[in-house]
N, C-alpha and C positions, 0 to 999 in steps of 0.2 A: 578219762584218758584222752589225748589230745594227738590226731594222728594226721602227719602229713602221707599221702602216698605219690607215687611215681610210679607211673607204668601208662606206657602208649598205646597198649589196647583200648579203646571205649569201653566195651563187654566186662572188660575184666576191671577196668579200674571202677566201674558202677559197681559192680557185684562185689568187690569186697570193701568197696563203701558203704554197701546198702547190710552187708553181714555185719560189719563193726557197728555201724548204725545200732542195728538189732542187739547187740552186745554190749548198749550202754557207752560207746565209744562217741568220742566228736572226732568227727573229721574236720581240719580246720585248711587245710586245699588238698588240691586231687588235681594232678598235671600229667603230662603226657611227652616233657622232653626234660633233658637235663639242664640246662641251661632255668627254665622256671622251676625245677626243682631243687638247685642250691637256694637259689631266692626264695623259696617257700620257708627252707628250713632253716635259714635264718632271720629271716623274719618274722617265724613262729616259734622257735624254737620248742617244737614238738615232744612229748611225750618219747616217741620210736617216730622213725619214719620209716615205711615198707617202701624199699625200692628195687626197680626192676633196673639188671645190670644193663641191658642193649637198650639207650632210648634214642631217639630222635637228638641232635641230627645226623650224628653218624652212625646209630645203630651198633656198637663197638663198646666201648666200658663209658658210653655218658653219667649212668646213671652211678654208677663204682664212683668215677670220678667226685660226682656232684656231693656223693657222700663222706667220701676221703676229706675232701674241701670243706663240706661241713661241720666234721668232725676236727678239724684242726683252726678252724673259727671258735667252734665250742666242742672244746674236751669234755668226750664221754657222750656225745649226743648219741641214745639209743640208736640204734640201724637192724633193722632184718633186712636181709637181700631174699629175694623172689626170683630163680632166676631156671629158664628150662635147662642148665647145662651148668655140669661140677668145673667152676673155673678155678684151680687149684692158685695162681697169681691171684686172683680178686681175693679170693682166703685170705689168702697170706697178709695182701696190702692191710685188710680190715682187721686183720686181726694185731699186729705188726707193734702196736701204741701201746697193748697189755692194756687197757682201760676197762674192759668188759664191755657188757652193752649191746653186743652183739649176734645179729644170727643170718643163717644160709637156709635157706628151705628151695624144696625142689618143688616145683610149682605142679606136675604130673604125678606128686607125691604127697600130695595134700589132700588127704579123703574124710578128715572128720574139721566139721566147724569148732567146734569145742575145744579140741587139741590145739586144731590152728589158733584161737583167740588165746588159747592158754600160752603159747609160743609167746603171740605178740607181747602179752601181759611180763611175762618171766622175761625178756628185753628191756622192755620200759624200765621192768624194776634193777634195771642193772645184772642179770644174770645172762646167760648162753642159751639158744637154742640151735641145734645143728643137725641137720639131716643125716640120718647111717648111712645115706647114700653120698652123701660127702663127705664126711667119716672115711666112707670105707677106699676111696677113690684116695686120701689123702694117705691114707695106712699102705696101700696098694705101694707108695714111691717109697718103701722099705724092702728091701732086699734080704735074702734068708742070709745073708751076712753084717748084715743091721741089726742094731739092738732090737726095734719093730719086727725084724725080720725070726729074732727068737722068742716069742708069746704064741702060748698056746691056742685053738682056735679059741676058747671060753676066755682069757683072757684081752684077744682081740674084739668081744662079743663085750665083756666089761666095758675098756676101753669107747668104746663106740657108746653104750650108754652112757656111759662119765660123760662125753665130750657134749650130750645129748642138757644137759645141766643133769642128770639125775642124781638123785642121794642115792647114799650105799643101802638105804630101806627103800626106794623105791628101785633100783636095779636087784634087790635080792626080790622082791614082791613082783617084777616083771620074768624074773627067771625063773623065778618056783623055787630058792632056795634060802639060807639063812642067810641072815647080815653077818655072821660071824665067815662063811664064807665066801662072802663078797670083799673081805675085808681082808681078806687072806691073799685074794686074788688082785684088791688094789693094792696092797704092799706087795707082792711080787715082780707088777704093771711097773710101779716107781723101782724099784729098784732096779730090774733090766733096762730100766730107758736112763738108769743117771739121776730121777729126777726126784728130791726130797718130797715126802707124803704131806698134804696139807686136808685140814676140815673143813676149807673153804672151798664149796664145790664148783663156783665159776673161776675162781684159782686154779683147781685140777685143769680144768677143761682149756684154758689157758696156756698152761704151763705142757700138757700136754702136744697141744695145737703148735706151738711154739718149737717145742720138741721137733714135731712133726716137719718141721719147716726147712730145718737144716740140713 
């Protein structure tokens, strides 16, 4: 797997070159502004590219930016963002094209390597990975007069793993309960939000996010 990264830390952009490393990963560049980071990832066109949303030189949406730009160079180019803070607009823009490919991770929220390489992997391969903690910040701009604002707390608990890429057998294996009521509870989910059920689980996660947006 072929990974550009973006992030203007030193510390940080070694250390999660030197993990992917370890995890069978090429790093094919590693930069530290936006500006060399659109140029990286289209002139590699990478696998996923991890990028950090505040880089150099304005410290503000470079690295959103460089990837938005990216991704409208080459449709569907993978993207995880890394970023210390739920920027509910960078969501939105990233997710906006329906292309999948996509993921948000909370960088103070990343305690297992495993997990985390698992993220990057389920990206690359075209699916979603999304942080609860941004999940839950996006579910937050529903009001108890909102269709979001009528799910119960287990079905916001759903929700949140759906958006996560999870299947209905790994969200019922995370809850401690059956797939037949997981399944109860994503048919409930779509139907209070409007939104027709699908088996395609970066679909959900999409069409949810989406939802979410308006």
């Amino acid at each position: 797997m072929r990974i550009v990264i973006g992030e203007d830390l030193y510390l940080l952009r070694e250390g999660l070159a030197r993990l992917l490393e370890a995890h069978g990963c090429e790093i094919v560049a590693a930069v530290a502004d936006g500006p060399s980071l659109l140029e990286a990832m289209i002139e590699h066109r990478p696998d996923v590219a991890l990028v950090d949303v505040r880089l150099p030189p304005t410290f503000t949406d470079e690295g959103l930016k460089a990837a938005l730009a990216a991704r409208a160079r080459i449709p569907g180019l993978p993207v995880l963002v890394l970023s210390q803070y739920v920027e509910r607009l960078y969501a939105r823009e990233l997710l906006a094209d329906g292309a999948g490919a996509v993921g948000y991770l909370l960088k103070d929220r990343v305690f297992d390597a495993a997990q985390f390489v698992d993220a990057v992997r389920r990206v690359a391969g075209g699916g979603t990975a999304m942080d609860p903690e941004v999940i839950a910040k996006l579910l937050a701009r529903g009001g108890p007069s909102e269709p979001v604002g009528q799910l119960t707390p287990r079905e916001l608990e759903v929700l949140g793993l759906m958006a996560e890429g999870r299947s209905n057998a790994a969200i019922a294996a995370k809850l401690v309960v059956t797939e037949r009521a997981v399944a109860k509870h994503t048919s409930n989910i779509f139907a209070k939000l409007g939104l027709p059920p699908s088996d395609d689980d970066n679909r959900r996660v999409l069409a949810v996010l989406a939802y979410l947006d308006h």
